[in-house]
ZAZA-828758 format. One record per atom (N, C-alpha, C): residue in three letters; x, y, z. Coordinates in steps of 0.1 Angstrom, whole numbers, padded with zeros to 4 digits, always signed. Layout:
// ZAZA-828758
ALAXYZ;...
***
This chain:
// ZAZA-828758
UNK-0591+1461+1923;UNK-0577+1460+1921;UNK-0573+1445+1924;UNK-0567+1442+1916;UNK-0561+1427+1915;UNK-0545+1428+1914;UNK-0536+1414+1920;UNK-0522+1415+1921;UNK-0521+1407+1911;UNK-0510+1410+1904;UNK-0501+1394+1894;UNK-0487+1399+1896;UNK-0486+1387+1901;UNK-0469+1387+1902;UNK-0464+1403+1914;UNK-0470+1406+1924;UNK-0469+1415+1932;UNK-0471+1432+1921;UNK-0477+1433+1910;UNK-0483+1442+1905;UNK-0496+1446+1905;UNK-0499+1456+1913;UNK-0514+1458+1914;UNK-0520+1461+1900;UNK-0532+1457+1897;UNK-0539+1460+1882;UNK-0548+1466+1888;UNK-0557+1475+1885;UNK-0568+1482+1885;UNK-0576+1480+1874;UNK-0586+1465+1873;UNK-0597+1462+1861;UNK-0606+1475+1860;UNK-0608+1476+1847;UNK-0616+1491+1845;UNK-0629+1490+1836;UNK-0625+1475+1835;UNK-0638+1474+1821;UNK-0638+1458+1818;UNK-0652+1457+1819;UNK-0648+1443+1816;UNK-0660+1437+1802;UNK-0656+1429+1792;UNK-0658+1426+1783;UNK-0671+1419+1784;UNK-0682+1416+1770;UNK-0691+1413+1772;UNK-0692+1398+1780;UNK-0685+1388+1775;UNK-0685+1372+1784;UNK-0686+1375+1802;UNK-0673+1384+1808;UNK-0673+1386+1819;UNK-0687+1392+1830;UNK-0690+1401+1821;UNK-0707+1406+1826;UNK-0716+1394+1824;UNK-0718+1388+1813;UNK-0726+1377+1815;UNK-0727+1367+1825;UNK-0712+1365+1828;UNK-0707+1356+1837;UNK-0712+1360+1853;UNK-0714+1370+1852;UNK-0716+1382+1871;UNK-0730+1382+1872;UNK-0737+1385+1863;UNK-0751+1382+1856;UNK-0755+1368+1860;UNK-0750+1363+1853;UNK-0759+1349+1861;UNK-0754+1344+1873;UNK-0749+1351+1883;UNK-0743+1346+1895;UNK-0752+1356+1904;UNK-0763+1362+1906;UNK-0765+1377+1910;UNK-0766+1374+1927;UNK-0765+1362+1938;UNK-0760+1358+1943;UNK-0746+1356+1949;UNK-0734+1360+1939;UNK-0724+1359+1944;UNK-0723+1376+1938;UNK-0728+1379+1931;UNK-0725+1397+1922;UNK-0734+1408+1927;UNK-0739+1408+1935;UNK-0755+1421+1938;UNK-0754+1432+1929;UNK-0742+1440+1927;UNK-0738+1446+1916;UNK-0744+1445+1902;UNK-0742+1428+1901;UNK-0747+1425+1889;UNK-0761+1414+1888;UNK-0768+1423+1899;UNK-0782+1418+1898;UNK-0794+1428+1892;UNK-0797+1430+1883;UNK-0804+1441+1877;UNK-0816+1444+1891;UNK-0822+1434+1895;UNK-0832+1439+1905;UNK-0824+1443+1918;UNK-0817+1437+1923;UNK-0812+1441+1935;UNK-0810+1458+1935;UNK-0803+1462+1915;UNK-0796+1478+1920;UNK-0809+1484+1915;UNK-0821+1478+1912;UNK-0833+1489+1910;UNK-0838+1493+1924;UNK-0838+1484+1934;UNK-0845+1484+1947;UNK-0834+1493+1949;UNK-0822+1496+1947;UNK-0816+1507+1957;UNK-0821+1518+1949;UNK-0828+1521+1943;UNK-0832+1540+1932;UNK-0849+1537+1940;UNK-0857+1525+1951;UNK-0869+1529+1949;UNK-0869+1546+1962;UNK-0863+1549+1969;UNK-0860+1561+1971;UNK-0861+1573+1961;UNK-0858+1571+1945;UNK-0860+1580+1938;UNK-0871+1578+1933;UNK-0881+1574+1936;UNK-0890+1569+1925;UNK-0902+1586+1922;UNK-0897+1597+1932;UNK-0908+1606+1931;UNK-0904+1616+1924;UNK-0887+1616+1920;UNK-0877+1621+1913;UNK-0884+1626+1900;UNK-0892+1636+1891;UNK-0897+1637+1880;UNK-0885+1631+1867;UNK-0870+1631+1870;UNK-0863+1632+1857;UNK-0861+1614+1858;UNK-0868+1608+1869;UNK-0868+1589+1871;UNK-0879+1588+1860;UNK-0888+1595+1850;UNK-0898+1592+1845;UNK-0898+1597+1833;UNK-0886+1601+1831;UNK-0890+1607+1815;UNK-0885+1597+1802;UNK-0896+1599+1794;UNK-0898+1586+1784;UNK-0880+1583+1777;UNK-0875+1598+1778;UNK-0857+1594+1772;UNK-0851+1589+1778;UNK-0853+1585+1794;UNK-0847+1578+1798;UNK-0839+1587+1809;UNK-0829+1586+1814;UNK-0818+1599+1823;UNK-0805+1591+1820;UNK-0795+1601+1819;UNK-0781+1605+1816;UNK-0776+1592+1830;UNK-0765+1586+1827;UNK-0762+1579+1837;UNK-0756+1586+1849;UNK-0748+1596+1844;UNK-0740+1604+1857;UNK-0751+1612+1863;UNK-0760+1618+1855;UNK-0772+1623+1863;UNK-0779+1613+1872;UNK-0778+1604+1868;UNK-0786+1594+1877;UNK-0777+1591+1887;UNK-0767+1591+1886;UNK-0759+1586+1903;UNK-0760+1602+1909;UNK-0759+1612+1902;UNK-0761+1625+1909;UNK-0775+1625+1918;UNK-0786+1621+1915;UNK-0798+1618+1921;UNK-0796+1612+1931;UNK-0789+1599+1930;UNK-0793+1592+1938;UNK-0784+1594+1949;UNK-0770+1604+1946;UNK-0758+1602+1960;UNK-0768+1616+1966;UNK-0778+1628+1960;UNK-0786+1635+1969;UNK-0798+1631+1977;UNK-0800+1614+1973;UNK-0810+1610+1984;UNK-0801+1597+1991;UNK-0790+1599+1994;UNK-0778+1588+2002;UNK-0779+1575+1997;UNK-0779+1575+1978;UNK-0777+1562+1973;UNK-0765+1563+1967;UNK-0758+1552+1975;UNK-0742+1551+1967;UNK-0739+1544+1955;UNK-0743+1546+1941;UNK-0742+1536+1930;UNK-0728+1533+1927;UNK-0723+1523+1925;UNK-0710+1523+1921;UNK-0713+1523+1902;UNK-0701+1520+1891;UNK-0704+1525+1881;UNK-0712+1510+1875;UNK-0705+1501+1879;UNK-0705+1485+1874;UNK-0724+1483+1876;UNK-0734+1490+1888;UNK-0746+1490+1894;UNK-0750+1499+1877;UNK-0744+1511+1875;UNK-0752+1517+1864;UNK-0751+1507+1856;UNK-0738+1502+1851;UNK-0740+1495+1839;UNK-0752+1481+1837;UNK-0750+1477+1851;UNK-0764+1465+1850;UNK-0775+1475+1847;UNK-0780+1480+1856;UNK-0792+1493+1850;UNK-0794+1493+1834;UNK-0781+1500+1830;UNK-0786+1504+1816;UNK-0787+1491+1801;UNK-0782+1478+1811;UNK-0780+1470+1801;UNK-0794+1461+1805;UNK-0797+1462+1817;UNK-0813+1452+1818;UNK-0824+1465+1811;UNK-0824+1475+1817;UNK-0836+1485+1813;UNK-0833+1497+1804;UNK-0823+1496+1802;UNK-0818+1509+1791;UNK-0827+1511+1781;UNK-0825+1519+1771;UNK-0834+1518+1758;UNK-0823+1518+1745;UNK-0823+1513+1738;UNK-0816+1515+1725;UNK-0818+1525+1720;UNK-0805+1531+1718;UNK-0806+1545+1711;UNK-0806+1542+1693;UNK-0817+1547+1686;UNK-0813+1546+1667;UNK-0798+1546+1664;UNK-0796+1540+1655;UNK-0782+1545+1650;UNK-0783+1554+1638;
***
């Protein structure tokens, strides 16, 4: 949540430039350090659905991880699926 002009905004999404910008900062962003938020899932790593070749559902994946006390925020998925994701065909 950000103020302007004593109005609170709630940012909800931020555009491709902005993530690249957090991305190369991963230093001032841990959020937006693709290895930093892999090291918080190595707790899942014995998880069978951490291995399957399609990949896992993003909300299933924070569901895994808040049952082994990993708190992902959503911005941690999105680095996830944008360093290691897979392309889906169109």
């Amino acid at each position: 949540t950000v103020n302007i002009c004593s109005q609170p905004l709630q940012i909800i999404r931020a555009d491709e430039h902005c993530l690249q910008f957090l991305e190369s900062r991963p230093a001032e962003y841990p959020w937006a350090d693709p290895v930093s938020c892999a090291q918080k899932l190595k707790s899942l790593a014995e998880e069978p659905e951490m291995h399957e070749e399609a990949g896992i559902d993003p909300d299933r994946l924070k569901e895994i991880a808040a049952s082994h006390g990993v708190d992902l925020i959503d911005h941690e998925v999105i680095t996830l699926l944008r360093a290691f994701g897979q392309d889906t065909p169109s």
